[in-house]
C-alpha positions in Angstrom: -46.6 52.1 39.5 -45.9 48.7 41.4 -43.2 46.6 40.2 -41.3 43.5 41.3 -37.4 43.8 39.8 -35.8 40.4 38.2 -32.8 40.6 40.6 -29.3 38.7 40.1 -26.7 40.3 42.0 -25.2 41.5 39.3 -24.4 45.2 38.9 -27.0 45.5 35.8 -30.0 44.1 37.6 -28.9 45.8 40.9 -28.4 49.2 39.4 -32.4 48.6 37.9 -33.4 47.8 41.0 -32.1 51.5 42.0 -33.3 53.2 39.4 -36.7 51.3 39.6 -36.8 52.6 43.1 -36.5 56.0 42.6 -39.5 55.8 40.2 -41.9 53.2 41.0 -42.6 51.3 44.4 -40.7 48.4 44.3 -43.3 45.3 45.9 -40.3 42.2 45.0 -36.9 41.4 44.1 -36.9 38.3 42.1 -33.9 36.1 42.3 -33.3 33.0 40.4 -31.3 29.8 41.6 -30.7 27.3 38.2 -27.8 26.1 38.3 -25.1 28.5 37.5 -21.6 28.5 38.7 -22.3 31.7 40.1 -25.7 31.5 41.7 -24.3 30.9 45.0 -21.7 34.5 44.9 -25.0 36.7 43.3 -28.0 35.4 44.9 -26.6 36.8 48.4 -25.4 40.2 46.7 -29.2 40.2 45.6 -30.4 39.9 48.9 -28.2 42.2 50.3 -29.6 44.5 47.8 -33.5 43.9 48.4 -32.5 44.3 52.7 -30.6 47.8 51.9 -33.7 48.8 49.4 -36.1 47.7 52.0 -37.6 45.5 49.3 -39.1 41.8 49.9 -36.8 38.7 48.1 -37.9 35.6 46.6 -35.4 33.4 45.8 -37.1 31.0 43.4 -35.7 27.7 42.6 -35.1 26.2 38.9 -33.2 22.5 39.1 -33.9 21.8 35.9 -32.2 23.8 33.9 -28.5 23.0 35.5 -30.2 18.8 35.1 -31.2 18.9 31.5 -29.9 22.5 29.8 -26.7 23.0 27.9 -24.5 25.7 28.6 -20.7 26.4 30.2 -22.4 28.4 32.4 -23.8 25.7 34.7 -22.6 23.7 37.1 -23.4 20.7 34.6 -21.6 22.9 31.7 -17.8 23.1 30.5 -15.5 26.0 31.9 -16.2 29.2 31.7 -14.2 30.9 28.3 -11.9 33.8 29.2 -12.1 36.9 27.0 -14.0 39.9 25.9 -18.0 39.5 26.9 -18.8 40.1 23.0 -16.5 37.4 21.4 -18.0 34.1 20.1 -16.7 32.2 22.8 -19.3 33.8 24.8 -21.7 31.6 23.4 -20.9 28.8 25.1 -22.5 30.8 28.2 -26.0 30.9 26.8 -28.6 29.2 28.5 -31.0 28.5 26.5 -34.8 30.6 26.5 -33.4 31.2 30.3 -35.0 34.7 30.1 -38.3 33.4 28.5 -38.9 31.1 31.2 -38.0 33.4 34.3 -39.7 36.2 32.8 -42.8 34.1 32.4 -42.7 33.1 35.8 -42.0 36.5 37.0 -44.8 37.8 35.5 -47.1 35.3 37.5 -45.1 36.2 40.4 -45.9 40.1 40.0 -49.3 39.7 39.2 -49.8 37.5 42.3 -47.4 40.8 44.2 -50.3 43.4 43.1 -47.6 44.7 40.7 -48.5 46.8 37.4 -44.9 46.2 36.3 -42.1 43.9 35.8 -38.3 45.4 35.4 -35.1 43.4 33.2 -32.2 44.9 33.5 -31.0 43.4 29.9 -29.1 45.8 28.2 -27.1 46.6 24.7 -23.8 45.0 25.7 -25.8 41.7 26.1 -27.4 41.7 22.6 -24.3 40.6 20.3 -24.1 36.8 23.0 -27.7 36.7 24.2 -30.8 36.4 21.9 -33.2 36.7 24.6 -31.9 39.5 25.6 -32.4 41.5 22.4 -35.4 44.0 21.8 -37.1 41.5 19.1 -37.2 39.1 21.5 -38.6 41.2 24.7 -41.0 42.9 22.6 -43.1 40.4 21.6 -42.5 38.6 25.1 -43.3 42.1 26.3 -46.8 41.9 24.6 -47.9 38.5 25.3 -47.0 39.2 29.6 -49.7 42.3 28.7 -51.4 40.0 27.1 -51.4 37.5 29.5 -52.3 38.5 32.6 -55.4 40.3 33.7 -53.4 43.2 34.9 -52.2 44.0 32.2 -48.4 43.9 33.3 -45.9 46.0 31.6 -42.4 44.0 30.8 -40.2 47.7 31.5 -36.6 47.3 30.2 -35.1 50.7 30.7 -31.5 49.5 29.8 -32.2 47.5 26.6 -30.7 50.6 24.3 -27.5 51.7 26.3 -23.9 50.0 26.9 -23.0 49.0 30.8 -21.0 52.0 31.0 -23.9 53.9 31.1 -25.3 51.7 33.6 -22.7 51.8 35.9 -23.3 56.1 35.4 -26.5 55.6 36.8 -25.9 53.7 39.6 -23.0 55.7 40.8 -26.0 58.5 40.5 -28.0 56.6 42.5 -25.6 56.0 45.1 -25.3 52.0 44.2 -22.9 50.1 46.6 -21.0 48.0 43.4 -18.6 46.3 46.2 -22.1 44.2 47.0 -22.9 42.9 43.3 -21.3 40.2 41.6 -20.6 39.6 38.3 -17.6 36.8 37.4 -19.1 33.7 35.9 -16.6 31.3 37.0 -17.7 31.7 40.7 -14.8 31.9 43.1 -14.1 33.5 46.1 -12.9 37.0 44.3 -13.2 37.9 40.9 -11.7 36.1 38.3 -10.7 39.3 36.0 -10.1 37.1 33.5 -14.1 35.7 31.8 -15.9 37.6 29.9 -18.3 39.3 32.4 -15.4 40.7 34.5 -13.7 42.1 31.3 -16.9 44.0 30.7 -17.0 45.2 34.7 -13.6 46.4 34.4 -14.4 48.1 31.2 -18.4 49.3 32.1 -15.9 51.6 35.3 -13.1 52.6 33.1 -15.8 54.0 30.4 -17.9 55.2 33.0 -14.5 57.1 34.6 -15.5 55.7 38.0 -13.3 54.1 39.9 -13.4 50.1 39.5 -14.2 49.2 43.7 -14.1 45.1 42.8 -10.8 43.5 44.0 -10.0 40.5 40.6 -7.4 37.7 40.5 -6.2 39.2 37.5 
């Protein structure tokens, strides 16, 4: 099947766009640039990516949501909390619908790509902060992209039942370079080590028993 990948940088989305390779062709690496305090540390991890997978990346601009969202996690937001990824704080970090409206345009995107499919990378660890993130949401969002678009394009989600340990098991599998993904949501020049998506990196490697390759703050 042909799929285009939704791409961050991130280890998740990376570690998808691994697997995805090794059963689908892979026609696009979808990036997203809205605002985040990160976007400028992922987006070129994501391209990086794409080059080393031989994959074609779009990098597709979203203004608005950093002009006239809510959320700690733009560059319009608050500071980024510190603390475990799953504790309320974390909420503050929501952007609101942000999957609904990427995956909608991603799904134009792949249709437009000759694509049958469309990969998230969303995952278990991310349902307890994220609601569109969860399986009741990407089901029915799942169903109306089918629905949707003459190709009939499957929404594939092949993380959405396991933990980021287990992701970070697969890409070791698969060979992924984790020293080219990017994953601390305050957005310096290293890893923080401190907010909640570097406390579930650290965590993801020390589950996974792999050795942690990301040099933190903390």
């Amino acid at each position: 099947m042909k799929v285009v990948v939704l791409v961050s940088g991130g280890m998740d989305s990376v570690v998808a766009l691994a697997d995805a390779g090794a059963t689908h062709e892979v026609v696009g690496a979808l990036s997203f640039d809205y605002g985040s305090k990160h976007n400028h540390r992922e987006i070129p991890m994501a391209r990086w990516q794409a080059e080393r997978y031989g994959v074609p990346h779009q990098v597709i601009s979203l203004d608005f949501i950093d002009e006239l969202f809510d959320s700690h996690l733009l560059k319009s937001g608050g500071e980024i909390p510190e603390g475990h990824y799953e504790e309320a704080s974390m909420q503050q970090t929501v952007v609101p619908f942000r999957n609904g409206i990427m995956l909608s345009i991603a799904a134009g995107y792949a249709e437009s790509c000759g694509a049958e499919g469309l990969v998230i990378a969303a995952h278990s660890g991310d349902h307890a902060v994220y609601p569109d993130c969860r399986e009741t949401f990407l089901a029915p969002m799942a169903e109306a992209i089918r629905a949707g678009t003459y190709a009939g394009i499957e929404l594939i989600r092949p993380f959405v039942e396991v933990r980021k340990e287990a992701i970070a098991a697969r890409g070791a599998e698969l060979g992924v370079d984790f020293v080219h993904t990017w994953s601390c949501y305050k957005g310096g020049d290293i890893h923080c080590g401190k907010c909640g998506t570097c406390t579930e990196r650290k965590e993801a490697f020390a589950l996974a028993g792999l050795e942690d390759p990301t040099v933190y703050l903390e």
